[in-house]
C-alpha positions as CSV (number, residue, x, y, z in Angstrom):
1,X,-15.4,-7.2,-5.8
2,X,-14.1,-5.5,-3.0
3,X,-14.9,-6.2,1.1
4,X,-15.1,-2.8,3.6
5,X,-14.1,-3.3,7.0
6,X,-14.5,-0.4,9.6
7,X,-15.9,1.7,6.5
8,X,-18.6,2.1,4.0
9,X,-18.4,2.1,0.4
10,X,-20.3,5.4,-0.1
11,X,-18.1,6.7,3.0
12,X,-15.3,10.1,2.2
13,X,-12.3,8.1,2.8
14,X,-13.4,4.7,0.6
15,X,-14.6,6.9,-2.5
16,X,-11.0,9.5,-2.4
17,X,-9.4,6.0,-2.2
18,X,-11.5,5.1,-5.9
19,X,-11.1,8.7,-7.1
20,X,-7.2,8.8,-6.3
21,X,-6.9,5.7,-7.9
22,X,-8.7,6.4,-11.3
23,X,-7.7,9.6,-11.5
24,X,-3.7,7.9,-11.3
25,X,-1.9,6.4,-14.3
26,X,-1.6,2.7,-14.5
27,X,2.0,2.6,-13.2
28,X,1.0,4.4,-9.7
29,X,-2.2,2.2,-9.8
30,X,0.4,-1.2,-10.0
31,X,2.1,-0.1,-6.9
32,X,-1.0,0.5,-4.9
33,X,-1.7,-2.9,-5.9
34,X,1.6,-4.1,-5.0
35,X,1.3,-2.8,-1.8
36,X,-1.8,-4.2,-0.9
37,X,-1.1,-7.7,-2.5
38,X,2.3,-8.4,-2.8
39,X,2.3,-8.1,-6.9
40,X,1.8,-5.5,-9.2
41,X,-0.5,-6.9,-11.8
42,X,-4.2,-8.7,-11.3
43,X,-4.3,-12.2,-11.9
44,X,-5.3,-14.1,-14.9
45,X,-9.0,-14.0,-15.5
46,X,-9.0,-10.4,-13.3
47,X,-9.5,-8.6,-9.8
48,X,-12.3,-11.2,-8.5
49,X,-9.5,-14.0,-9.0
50,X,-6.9,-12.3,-6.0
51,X,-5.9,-15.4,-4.2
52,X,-5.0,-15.0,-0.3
53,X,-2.9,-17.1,2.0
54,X,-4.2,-18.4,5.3
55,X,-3.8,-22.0,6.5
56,X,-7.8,-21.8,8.0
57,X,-9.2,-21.4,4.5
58,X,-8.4,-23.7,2.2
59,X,-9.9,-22.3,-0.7
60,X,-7.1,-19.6,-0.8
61,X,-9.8,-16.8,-2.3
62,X,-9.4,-13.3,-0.6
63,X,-11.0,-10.2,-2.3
64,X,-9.6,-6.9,-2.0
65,X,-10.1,-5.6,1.2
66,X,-10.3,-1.8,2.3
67,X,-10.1,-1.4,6.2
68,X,-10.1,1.6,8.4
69,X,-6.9,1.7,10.5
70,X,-7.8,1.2,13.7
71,X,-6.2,4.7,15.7
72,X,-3.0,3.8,17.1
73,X,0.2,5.6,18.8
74,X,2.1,8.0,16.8
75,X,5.0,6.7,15.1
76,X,8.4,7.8,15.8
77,X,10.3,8.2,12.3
78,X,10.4,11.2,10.0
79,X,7.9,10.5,7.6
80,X,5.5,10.3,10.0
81,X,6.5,13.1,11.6
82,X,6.7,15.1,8.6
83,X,2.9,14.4,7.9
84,X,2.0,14.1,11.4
85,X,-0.1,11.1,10.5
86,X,0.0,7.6,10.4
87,X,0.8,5.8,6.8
88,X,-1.8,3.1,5.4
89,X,-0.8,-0.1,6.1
90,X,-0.9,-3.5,4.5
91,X,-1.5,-7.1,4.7
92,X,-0.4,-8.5,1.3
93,X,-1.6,-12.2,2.6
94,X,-5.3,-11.4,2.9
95,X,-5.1,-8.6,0.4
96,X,-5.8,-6.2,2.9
97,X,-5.6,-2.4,2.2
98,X,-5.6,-0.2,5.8
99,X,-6.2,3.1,5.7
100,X,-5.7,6.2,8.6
101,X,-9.0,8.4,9.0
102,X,-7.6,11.3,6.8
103,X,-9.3,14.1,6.9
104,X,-8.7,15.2,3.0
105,X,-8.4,13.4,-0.3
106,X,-5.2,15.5,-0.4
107,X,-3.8,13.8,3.2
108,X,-4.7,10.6,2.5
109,X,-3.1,11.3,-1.4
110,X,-0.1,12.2,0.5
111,X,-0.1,8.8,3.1
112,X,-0.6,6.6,0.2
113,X,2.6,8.1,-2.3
114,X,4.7,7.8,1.1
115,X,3.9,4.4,2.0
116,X,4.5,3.5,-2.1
117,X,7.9,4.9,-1.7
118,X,9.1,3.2,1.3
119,X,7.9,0.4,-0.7
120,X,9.4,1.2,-3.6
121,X,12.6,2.6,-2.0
122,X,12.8,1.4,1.5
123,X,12.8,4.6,2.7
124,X,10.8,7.1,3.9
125,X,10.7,9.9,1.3
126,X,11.8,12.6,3.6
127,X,14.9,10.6,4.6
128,X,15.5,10.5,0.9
129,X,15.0,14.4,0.3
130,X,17.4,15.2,3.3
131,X,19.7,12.9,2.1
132,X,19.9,14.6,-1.3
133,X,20.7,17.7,0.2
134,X,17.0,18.6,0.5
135,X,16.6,18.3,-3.8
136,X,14.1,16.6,-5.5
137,X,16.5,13.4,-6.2
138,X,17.5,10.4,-4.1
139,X,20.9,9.2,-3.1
140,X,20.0,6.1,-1.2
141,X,20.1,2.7,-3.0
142,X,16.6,0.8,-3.0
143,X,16.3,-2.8,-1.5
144,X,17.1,-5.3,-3.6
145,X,14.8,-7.7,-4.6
146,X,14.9,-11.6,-6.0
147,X,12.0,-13.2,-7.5
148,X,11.3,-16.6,-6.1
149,X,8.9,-19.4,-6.2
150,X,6.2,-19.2,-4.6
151,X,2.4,-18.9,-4.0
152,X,0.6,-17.0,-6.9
153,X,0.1,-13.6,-4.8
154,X,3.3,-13.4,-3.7
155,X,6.3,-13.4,-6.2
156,X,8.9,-11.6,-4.7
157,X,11.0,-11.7,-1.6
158,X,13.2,-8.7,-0.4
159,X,16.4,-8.0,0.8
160,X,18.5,-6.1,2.9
């Protein structure tokens, strides 16, 4: 059900991706989901229904895609800093998944609960810690979000 770009399925980084993902309860598993679609639950009649948005295809039908991220400048903000690597990325659209070449089920483990908490939070997690006064809870306030209408693979908007 699921399209590789830049990667095999058979490659390190594609099967930690499956083994983090099984090995995660079904909450952390919605967010990864979120992240890479724009909602947190599969659509009626399952995965293989994942509907995309792009004005070229009129069929609307995207699978789940899994890319490597193409190498690109460091980032300057904290997180990435703090992991010294760059965070997977997203296209919720096209149901696009990017992933940095980790070199670790433990990195990449590490890039994919940062990038669910800016997500989640809006911040980057180390901003949060260091906000806290370095403990293990959060100060800031998350985005707040509205639900709207919209297309079926995208059913939230969010705001500052």
């Amino acid at each position: 059900i699921s399209e590789y770009k830049g990667l095999r399925p058979l490659d390190p980084l594609a099967k930690w991706f499956w083994q983090l993902l099984e090995s995660w309860g079904p909450l952390r598993r919605s967010h990864v989901l979120q992240l890479a679609t724009g909602t947190a639950a599969a659509p009626k009649g399952g995965f293989e229904y994942l509907a995309g948005h792009d004005i070229q295809r009129s069929d609307g039908a995207y699978r789940f895609s899994l890319r490597k991220q193409q190498a690109q400048q460091p980032q300057d903000d904290a997180a990435t800093k703090h992991a010294n690597k760059p965070l997977p990325r997203a296209f919720a659209p096209l149901n696009r998944l990017y992933l940095p070449e980790y070199k670790s089920k433990q990195e990449l483990a590490a890039g994919l609960e940062q990038a669910l908490h800016r997500m989640l939070h809006g911040k980057p997690a180390v901003d949060a810690v260091a906000q806290s006064g370095g403990g293990g809870s959060t100060l800031h306030q998350p985005l707040l979000c509205q639900q709207v209408e919209g297309p079926p693979n995208h059913m939230f908007t969010i705001f500052e």
